[in-house]
Structure formats: structure tokens, C-alpha cells
TORKOL-4160 file (C-alpha; in steps of 0.2 Angstrom, whole numbers, padded with zeros to 4 digits, m for minus):
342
<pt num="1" X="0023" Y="0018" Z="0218"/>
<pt num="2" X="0010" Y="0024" Z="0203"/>
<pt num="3" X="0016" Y="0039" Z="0204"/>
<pt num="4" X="0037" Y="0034" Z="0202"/>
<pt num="5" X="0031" Y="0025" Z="0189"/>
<pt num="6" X="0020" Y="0039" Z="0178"/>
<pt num="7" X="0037" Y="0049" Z="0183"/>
<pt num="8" X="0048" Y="0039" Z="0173"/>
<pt num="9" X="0038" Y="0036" Z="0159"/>
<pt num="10" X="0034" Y="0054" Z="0155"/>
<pt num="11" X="0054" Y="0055" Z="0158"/>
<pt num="12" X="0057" Y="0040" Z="0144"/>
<pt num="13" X="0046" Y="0051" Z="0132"/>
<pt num="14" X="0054" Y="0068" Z="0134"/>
<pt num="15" X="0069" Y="0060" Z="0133"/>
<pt num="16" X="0061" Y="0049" Z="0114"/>
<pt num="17" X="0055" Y="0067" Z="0109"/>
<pt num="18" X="0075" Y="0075" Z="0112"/>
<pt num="19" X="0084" Y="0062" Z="0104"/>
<pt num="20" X="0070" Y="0064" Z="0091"/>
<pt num="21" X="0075" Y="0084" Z="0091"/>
<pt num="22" X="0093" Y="0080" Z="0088"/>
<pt num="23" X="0092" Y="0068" Z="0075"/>
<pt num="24" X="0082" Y="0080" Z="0065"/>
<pt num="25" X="0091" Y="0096" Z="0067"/>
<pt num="26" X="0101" Y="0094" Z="0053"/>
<pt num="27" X="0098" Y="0101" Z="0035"/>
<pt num="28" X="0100" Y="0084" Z="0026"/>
<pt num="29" X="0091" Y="0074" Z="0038"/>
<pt num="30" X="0077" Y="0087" Z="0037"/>
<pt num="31" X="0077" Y="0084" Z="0017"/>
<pt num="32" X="0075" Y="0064" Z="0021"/>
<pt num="33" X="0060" Y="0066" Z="0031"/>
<pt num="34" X="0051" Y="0078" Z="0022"/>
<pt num="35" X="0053" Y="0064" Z="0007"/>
<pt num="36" X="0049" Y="0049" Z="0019"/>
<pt num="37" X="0032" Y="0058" Z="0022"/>
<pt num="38" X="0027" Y="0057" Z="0006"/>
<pt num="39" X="0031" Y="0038" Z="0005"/>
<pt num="40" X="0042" Y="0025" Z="0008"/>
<pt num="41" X="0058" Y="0026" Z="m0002"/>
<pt num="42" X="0074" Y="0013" Z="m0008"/>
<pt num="43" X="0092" Y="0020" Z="m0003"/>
<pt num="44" X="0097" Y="0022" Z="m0021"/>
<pt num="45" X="0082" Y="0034" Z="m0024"/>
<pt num="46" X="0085" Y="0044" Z="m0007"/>
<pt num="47" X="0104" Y="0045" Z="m0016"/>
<pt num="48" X="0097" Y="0049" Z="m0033"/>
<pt num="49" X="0088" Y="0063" Z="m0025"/>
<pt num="50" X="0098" Y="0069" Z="m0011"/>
<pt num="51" X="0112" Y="0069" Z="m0024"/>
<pt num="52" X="0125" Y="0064" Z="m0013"/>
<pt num="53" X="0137" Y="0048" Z="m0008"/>
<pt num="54" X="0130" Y="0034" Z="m0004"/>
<pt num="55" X="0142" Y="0032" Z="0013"/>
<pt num="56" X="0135" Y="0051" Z="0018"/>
<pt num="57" X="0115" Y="0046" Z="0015"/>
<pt num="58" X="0116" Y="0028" Z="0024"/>
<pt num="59" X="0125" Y="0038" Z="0041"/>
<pt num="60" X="0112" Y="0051" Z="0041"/>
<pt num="61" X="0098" Y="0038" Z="0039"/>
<pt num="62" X="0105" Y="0026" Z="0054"/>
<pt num="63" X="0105" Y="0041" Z="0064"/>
<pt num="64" X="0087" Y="0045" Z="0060"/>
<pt num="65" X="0082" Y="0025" Z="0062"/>
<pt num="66" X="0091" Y="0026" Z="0080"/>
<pt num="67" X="0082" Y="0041" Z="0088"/>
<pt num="68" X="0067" Y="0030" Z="0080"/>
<pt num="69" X="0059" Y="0042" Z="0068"/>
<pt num="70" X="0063" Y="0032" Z="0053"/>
<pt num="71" X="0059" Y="0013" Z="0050"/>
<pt num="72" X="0072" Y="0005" Z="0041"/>
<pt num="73" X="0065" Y="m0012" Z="0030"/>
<pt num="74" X="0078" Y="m0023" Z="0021"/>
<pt num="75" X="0072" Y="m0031" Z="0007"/>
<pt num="76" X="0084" Y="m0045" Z="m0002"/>
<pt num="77" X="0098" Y="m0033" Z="m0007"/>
<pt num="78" X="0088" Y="m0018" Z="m0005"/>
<pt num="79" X="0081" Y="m0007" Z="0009"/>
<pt num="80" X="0069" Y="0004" Z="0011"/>
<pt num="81" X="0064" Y="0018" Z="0022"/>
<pt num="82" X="0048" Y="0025" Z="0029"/>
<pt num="83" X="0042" Y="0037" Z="0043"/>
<pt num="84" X="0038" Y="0029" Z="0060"/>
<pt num="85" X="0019" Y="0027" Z="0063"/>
<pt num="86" X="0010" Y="0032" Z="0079"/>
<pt num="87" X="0018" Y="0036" Z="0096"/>
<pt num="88" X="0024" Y="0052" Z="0101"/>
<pt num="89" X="0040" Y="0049" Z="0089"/>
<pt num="90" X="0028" Y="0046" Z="0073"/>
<pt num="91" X="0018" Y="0063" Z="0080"/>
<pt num="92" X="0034" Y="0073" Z="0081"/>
<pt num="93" X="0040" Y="0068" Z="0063"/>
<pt num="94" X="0023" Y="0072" Z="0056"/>
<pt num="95" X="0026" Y="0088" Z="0067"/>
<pt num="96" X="0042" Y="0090" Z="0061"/>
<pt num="97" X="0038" Y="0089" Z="0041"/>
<pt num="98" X="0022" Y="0100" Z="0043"/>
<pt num="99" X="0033" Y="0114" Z="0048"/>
<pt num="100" X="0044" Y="0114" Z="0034"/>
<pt num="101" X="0043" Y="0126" Z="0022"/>
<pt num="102" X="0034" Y="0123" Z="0005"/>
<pt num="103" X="0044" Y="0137" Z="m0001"/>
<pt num="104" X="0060" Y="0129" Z="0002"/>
<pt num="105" X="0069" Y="0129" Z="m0016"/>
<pt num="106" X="0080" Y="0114" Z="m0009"/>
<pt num="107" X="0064" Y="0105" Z="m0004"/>
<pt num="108" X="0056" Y="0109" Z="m0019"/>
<pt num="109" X="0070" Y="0104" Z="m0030"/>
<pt num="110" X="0068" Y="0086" Z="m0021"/>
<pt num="111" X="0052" Y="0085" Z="m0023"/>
<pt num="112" X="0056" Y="0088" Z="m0043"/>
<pt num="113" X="0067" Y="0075" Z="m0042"/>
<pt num="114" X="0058" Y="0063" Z="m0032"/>
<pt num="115" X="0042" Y="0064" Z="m0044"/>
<pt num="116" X="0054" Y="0062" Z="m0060"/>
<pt num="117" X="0058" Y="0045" Z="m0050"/>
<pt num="118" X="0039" Y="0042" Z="m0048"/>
<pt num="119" X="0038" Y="0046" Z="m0066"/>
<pt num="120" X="0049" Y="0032" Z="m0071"/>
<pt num="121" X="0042" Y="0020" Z="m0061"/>
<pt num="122" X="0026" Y="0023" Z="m0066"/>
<pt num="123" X="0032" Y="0022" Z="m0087"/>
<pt num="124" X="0040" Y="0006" Z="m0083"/>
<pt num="125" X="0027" Y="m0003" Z="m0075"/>
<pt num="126" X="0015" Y="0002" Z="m0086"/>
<pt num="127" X="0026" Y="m0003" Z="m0102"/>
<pt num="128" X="0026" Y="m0019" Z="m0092"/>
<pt num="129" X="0006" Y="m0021" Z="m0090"/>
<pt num="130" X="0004" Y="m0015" Z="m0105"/>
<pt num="131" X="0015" Y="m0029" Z="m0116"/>
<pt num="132" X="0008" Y="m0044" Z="m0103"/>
<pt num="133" X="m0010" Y="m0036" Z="m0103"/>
<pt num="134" X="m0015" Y="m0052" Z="m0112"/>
<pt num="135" X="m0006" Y="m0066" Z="m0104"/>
<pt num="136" X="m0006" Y="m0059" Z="m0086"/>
<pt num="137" X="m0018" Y="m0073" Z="m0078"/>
<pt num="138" X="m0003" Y="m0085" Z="m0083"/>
<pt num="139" X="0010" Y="m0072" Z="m0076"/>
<pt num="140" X="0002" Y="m0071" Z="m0058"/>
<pt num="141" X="0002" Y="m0090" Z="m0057"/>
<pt num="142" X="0020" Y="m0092" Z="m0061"/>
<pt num="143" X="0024" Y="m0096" Z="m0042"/>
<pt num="144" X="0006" Y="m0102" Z="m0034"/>
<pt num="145" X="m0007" Y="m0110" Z="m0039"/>
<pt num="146" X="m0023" Y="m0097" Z="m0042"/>
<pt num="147" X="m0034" Y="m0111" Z="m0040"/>
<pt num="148" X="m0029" Y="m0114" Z="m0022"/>
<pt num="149" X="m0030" Y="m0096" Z="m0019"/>
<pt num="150" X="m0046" Y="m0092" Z="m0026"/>
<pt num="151" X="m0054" Y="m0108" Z="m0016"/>
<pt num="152" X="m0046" Y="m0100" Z="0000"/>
<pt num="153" X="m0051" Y="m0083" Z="m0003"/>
<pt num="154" X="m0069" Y="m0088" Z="m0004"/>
<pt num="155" X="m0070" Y="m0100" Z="0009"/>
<pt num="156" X="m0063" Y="m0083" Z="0022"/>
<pt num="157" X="m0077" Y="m0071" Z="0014"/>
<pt num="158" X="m0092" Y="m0086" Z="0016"/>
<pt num="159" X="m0109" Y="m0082" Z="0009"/>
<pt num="160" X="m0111" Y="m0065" Z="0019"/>
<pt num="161" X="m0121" Y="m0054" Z="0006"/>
<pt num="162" X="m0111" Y="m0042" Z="m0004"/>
<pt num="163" X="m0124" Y="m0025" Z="m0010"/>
<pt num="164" X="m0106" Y="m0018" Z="m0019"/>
<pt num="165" X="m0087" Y="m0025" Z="m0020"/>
<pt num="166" X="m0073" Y="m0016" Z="m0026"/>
<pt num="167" X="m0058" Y="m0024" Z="m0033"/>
<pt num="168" X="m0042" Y="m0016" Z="m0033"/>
<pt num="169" X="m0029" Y="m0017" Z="m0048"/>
<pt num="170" X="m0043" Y="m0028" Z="m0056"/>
<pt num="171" X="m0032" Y="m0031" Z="m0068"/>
<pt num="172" X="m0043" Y="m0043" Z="m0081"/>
<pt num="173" X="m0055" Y="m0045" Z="m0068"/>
<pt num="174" X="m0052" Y="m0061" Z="m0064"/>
<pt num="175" X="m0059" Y="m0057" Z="m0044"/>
<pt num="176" X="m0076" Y="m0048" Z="m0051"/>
<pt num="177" X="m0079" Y="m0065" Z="m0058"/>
<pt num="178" X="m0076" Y="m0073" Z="m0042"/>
<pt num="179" X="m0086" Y="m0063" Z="m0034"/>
<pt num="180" X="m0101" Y="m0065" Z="m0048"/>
<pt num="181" X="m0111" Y="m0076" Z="m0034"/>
<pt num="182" X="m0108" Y="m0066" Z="m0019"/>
<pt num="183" X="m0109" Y="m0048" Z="m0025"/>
<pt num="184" X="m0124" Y="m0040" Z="m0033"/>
<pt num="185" X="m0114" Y="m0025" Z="m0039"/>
<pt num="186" X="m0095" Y="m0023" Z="m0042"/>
<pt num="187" X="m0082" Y="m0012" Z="m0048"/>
<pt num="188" X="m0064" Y="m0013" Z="m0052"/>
<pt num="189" X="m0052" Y="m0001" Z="m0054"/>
<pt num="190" X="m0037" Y="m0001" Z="m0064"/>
<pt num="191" X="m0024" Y="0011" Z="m0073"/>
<pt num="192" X="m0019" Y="0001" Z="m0087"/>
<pt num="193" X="m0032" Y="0004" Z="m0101"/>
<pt num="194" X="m0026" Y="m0012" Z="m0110"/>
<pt num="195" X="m0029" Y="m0021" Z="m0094"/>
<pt num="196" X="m0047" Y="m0014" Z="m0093"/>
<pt num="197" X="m0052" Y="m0019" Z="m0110"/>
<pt num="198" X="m0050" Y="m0036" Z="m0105"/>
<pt num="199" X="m0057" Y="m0034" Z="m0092"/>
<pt num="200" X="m0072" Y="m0025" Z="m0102"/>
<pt num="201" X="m0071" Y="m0044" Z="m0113"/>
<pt num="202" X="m0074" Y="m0053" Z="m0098"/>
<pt num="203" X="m0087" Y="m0047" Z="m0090"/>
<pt num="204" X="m0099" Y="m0045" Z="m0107"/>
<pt num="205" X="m0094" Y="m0062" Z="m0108"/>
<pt num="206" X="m0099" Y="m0069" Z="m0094"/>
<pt num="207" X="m0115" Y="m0059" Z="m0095"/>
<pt num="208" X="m0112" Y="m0050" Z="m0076"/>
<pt num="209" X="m0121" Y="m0030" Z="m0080"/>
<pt num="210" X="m0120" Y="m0024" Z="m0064"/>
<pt num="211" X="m0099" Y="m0027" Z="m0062"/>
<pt num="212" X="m0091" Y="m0013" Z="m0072"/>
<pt num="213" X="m0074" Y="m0006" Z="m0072"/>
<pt num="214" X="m0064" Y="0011" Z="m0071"/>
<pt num="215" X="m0049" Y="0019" Z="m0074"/>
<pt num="216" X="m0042" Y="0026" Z="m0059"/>
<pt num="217" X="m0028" Y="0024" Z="m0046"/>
<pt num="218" X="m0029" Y="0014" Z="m0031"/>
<pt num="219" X="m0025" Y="0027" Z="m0018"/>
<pt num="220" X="m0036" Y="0039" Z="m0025"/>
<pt num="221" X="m0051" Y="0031" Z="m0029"/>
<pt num="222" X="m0067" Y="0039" Z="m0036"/>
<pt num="223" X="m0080" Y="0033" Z="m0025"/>
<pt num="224" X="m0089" Y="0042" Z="m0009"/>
<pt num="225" X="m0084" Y="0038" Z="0009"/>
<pt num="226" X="m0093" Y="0020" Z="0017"/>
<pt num="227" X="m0101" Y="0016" Z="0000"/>
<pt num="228" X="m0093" Y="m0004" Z="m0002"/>
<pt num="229" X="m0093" Y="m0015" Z="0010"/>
<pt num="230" X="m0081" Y="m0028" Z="0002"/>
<pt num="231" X="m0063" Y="m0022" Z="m0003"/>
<pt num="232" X="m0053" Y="m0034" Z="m0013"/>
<pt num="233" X="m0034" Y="m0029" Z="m0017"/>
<pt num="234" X="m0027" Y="m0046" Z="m0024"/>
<pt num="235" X="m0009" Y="m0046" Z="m0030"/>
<pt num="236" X="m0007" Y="m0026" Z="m0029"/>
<pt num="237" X="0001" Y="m0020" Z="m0016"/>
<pt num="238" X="0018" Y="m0026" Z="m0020"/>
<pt num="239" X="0019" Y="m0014" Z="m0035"/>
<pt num="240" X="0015" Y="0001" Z="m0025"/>
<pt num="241" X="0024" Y="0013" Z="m0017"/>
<pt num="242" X="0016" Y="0017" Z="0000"/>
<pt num="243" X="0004" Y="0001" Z="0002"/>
<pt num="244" X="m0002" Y="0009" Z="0018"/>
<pt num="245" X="m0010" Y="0024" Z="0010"/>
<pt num="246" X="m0019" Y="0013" Z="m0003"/>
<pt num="247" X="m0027" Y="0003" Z="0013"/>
<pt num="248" X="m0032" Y="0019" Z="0021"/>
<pt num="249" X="m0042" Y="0024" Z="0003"/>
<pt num="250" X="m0050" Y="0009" Z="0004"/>
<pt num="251" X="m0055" Y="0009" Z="0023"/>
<pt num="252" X="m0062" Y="0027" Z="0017"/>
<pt num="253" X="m0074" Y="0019" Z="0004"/>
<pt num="254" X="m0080" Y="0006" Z="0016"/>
<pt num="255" X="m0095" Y="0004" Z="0025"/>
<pt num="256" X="m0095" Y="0001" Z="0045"/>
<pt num="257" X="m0092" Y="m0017" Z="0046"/>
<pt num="258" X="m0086" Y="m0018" Z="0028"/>
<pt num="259" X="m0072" Y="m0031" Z="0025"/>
<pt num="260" X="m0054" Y="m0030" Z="0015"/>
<pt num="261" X="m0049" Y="m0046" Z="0009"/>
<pt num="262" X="m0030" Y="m0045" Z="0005"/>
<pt num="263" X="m0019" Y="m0057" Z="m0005"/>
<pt num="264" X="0000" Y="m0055" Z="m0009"/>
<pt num="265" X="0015" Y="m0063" Z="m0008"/>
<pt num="266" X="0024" Y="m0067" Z="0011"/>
<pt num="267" X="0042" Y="m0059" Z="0010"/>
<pt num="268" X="0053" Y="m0069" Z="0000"/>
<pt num="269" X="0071" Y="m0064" Z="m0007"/>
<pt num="270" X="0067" Y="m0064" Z="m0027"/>
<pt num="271" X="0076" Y="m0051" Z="m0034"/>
<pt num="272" X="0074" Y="m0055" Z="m0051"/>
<pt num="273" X="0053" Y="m0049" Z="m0049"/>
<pt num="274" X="0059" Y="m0032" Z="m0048"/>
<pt num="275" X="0069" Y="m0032" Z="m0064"/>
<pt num="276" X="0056" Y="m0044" Z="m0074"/>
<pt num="277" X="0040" Y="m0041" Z="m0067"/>
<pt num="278" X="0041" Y="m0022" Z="m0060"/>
<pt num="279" X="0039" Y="m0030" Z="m0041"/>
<pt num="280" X="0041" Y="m0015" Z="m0030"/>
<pt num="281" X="0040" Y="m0023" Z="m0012"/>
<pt num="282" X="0047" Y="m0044" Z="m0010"/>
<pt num="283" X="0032" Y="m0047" Z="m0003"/>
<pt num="284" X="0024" Y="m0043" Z="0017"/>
<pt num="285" X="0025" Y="m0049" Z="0033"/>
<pt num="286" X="0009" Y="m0052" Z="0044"/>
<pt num="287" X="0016" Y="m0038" Z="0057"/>
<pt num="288" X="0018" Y="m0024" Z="0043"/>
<pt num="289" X="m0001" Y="m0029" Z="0035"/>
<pt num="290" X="m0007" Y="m0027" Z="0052"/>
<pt num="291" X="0000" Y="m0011" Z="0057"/>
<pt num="292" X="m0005" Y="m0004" Z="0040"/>
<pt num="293" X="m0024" Y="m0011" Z="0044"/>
<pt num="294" X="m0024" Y="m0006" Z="0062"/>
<pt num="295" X="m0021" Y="0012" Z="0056"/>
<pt num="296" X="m0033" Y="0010" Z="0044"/>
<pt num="297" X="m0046" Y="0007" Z="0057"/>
<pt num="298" X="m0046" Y="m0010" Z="0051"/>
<pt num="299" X="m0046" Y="m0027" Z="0063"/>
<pt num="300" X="m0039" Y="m0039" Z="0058"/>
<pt num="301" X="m0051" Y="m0057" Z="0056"/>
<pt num="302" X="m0039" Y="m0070" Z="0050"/>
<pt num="303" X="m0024" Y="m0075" Z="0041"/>
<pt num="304" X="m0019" Y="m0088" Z="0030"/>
<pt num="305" X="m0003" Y="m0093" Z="0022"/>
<pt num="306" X="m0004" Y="m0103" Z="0007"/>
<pt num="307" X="0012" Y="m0112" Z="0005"/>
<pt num="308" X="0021" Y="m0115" Z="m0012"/>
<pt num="309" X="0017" Y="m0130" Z="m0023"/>
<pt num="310" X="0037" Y="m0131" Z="m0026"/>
<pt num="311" X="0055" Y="m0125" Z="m0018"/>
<pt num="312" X="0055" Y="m0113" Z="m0030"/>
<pt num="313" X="0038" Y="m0106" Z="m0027"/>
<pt num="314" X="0031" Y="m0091" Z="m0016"/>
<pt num="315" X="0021" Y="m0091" Z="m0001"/>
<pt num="316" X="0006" Y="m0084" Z="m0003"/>
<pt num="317" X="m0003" Y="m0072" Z="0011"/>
<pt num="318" X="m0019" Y="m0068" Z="0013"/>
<pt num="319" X="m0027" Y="m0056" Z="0024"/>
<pt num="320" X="m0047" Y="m0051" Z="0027"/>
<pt num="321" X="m0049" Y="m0037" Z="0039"/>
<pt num="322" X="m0065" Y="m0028" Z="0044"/>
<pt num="323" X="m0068" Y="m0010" Z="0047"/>
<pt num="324" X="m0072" Y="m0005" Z="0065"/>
<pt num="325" X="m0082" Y="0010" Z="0060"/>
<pt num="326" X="m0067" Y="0024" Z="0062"/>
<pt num="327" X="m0074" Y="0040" Z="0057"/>
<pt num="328" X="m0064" Y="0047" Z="0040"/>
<pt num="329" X="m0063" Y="0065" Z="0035"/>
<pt num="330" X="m0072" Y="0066" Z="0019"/>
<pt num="331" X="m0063" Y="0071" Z="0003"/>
<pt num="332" X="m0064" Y="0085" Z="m0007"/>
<pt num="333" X="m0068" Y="0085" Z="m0025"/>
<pt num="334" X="m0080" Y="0068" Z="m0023"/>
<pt num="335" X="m0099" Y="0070" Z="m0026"/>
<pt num="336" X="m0111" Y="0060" Z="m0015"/>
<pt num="337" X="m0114" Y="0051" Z="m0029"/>
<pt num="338" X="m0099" Y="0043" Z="m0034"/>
<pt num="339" X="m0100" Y="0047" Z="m0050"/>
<pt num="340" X="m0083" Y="0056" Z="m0056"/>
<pt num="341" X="m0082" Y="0048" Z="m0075"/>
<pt num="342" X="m0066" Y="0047" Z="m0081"/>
């Protein structure tokens, strides 16, 4: 009986890793994936780089999302695309991508296009920091009350002892000050030096010389392997590309046991955030936070969901995972030290 049943289910693989095959094996569908590893992408920018119809890139992505190498996530009137994770389908489009070559002038010309899209993204969001550097607590509490967040933020993490926090997109550092009574050393990172002055202003004021901050991106921090054991990433991932790699750079940093506390939005159908407020993502569901932590080597601990003061307002998610001592590669290019001053 055992045996029928191993039978079929190496049968149900090999026949996953064939359809897989022949979704692939086309030149088009090969250029989607090798820009689906990279990150996840919107139809209109697969179009703009891809260079063809609209009608043409939608089939050959339904064909991919059916043999179940590609994840399809609609989002209000958009949708976006990413690579499976895990199974033997996400190992044979990793597989598949690996292959190609770097060579390729096709795949280089996407790649061209696809960091002129990255580009612009990037200008316009940090136009946007940049003009509401100085009102930006005011901005994130258009839709929730911060108070009420803040109180249920720090009734999750209790008085557990905090040697070194890291906050993510610290913005004006509103969360280092938060954390002023549980953490005896902090550091944020953030991109935007406007935002960073700020947050410079804040700290001296508030007297708190063992919390400094950095300029640096999120998913490529400059700090060794397991040396925080608190990661806060508080209203962030929703401007980011590929959320998922930014929680897998800060399960690197953290120590064994180390805890993430993650707050954003719960999806929600907002469009106008996009445009206004250079929201990449409409929020998260608690299944696609806790795939991304689950890959990170993260468990997840508990989940809140803070609902909105109004009908007009947004639900607001928050997450604290712990890390479960997954062994990370270490990177190149970061002394022991930490120290990489920038």
C-alpha cells in the first residue's frame, strides 16, 4: 500500500517538473523568469521591458502561473508576478534561471531596461521622502492611529532585554525612541539623508548616545551575520520591491533566537497610495508574511490586527517572528566588525 502510494507521488512530481519544462521552453517565457528571479514585477513593467503587447505577455504569463512556476498576486487594479518558492517547481525555476546565459544580449538588454525601471522607482520615491521628510510622522498616521500601534507593538516584544535593535527605514526614528527603554544600543538605517537628519535631531534631543543611525539599503545592510537580536521593520516593506529579500537580510543579521517585529498595512484596495504616497505593494496578507518568514528561517510567534479607527481607514498588521538559528552563508565584503562607514 506504502509503496502504491510513494509510486504516484514521485509520478505527480515528474509529471510538476514536465509541465514545468514545457511552460519554460519558450524564448519569451525564458526572458520572464530570468526577470522574476531578480524580484517580483507588475504586468505594466514585465510589458515595458519585454517590449511587447500587453495580450501577448498576460498568455505567456497564465501559462507559466499554470504549470506553477510563477505566483500570480493581484493587487486593486494591478498584478503582480513573482517566482514560486520552495518545492521541486521553485528548485527547477531557480534551476532553470541559473542556466541561462549572462551573455545573452536579449537578457542583457532586459536587464538594462529592467534597472532603468528600478531607476525611476527609486528617483520618485525618493523625491517623495525627500519633500515629506519633515511631516512624515503625520503622513503614516493618515489611516491608523500610531499610538495604538506603538502600545501594541511594545506589549508583543515585553521587557525581554534588547544588547542591540535595528530598525529598518527608520525614517525620523520614531521606533529608536520606542525602543529607548528596552534596547541598550540601536541602529537605524535609512536611504533618505533628509530623513536621517531628522532622525540625527531626535536622538541628540532625546539624549539616547548609544542609538545611531546610517545610510544604507534595507536588503543590503552593513552589519555582520547574528549581530542584533531585535529587527524592527515598521511601515517599509510596502515600498519595496521584493519584501522577501529584505526579511532574509535581516534574518542574516540576527542572532539565534533574535526576534523581527513587523508592522504594515493588511491588503486593502487603495490605489491612490501608489500615485500619492509611492506605495509599491497594498498592503500583505498573513499567509504571504509567513511564507516570507518561514524561508527566512523565521517562526512565526503572534499576529495582531489592528483594525482602523474609521471606514475609511486601514487595517494595520503586525508580525514578531523569531529566528530558529538557520545557518546563513556569510557575505562577502562585511568585516567582523561591522563597521563599513558610509
Amino acid at each position: 500500500m506504502f509503496a502504491v502510494l510513494y509510486w504516484r507521488m514521485e509520478h505527480q512530481v515528474v509529471d510538476l517538473l514536465l509541465a514545468g519544462l514545457r511552460a519554460s521552453g519558450e524564448p519569451t517565457r525564458l526572458r520572464i523568469l530570468a526577470l522574476l528571479a531578480q524580484g517580483e514585477l507588475s504586468v505594466s513593467e514585465l510589458i515595458r521591458i519585454l517590449g511587447q503587447s500587453q495580450p501577448r505577455v498576460s498568455r505567456h504569463l497564465k501559462l507559466l502561473c499554470d504549470a506553477g512556476l510563477v505566483i500570480r498576486l493581484p493587487e486593486g487594479t494591478s498584478v503582480f508576478y513573482r517566482l514560486v518558492d520552495g518545492g521541486a517547481l521553485g528548485s527547477l525555476a531557480c534551476a532553470i534561471t541559473k542556466l541561462l546565459p549572462r551573455d545573452d544580449a536579449m537578457l542583457q538588454l532586459d536587464n538594462s531596461r529592467l534597472n532603468e525601471a528600478r531607476q525611476e522607482r527609486t528617483r520618485l520615491a525618493a523625491e517623495y521622502f525627500s519633500k515629506n521628510a519633515a511631516q512624515w510622522d503625520k503622513i503614516r498616521s493618515l489611516h491608523v492611529s500610531e499610538a495604538a500601534v506603538e502600545a501594541a507593538a511594545t506589549e508583543m516584544l515585553g521587557q525581554r532585554p534588547v544588547a542591540h535593535a535595528l530598525d529598518l527605514g527608520t525614517g525620523t526614528g520614531r521606533i529608536l525612541l520606542l525602543l529607548a527603554g528596552l534596547a541598550e544600543k540601536a541602529t537605524g538605517i535609512d536611504f533618505n539623508r533628509e530623513m536621517l537628519a531628522i532622525a540625527r535631531a531626535n536622538l541628540e534631543a532625546a539624549a539616547l548616545s548609544n542609538f545611531h543611525v546610517r545610510q544604507a539599503e534595507v536588503q543590503n545592510l552593513p552589519l555582520p551575520d547574528k549581530s542584533v537580536d531585535l529587527v524592527t521593520v515598521h511601515q517599509v516593506l510596502h515600498y519595496l520591491d521584493n519584501p522577501g529579500a529584505a526579511l532574509r537580510e535581516a534574518a542574516r543579521v540576527l542572532q539565534p533566537n533574535g526576534r523581527i517585529l513587523i508592522v504594515d498595512f493588511a491588503p486593502h484596495g487603495i490605489e491612490e497610495l501608489r500615485d500619492s504616497h509611492a506605495h509599491r505593494r497594498l498592503g500583505f496578507s498573513e499567509k504571504e508574511v509567513g511564507a516570507w518568514c518561514a524561508a527566512a528561517g523565521l517562526s512565526m510567534v503572534e499576529v495582531r490586527h489592528l483594525p482602523p479607527e474609521s471606514p475609511q481607514g486601514l487595517t494595520v498588521s503586525i508580525w514578531l517572528a523569531q529566528h530558529i538559528g538557520r545557518a546563513w552563508p556569510a557575505r562577502s565584503g562585511i568585516a567582523e566588525t561591522g563597521e563599513n562607514h558610509l
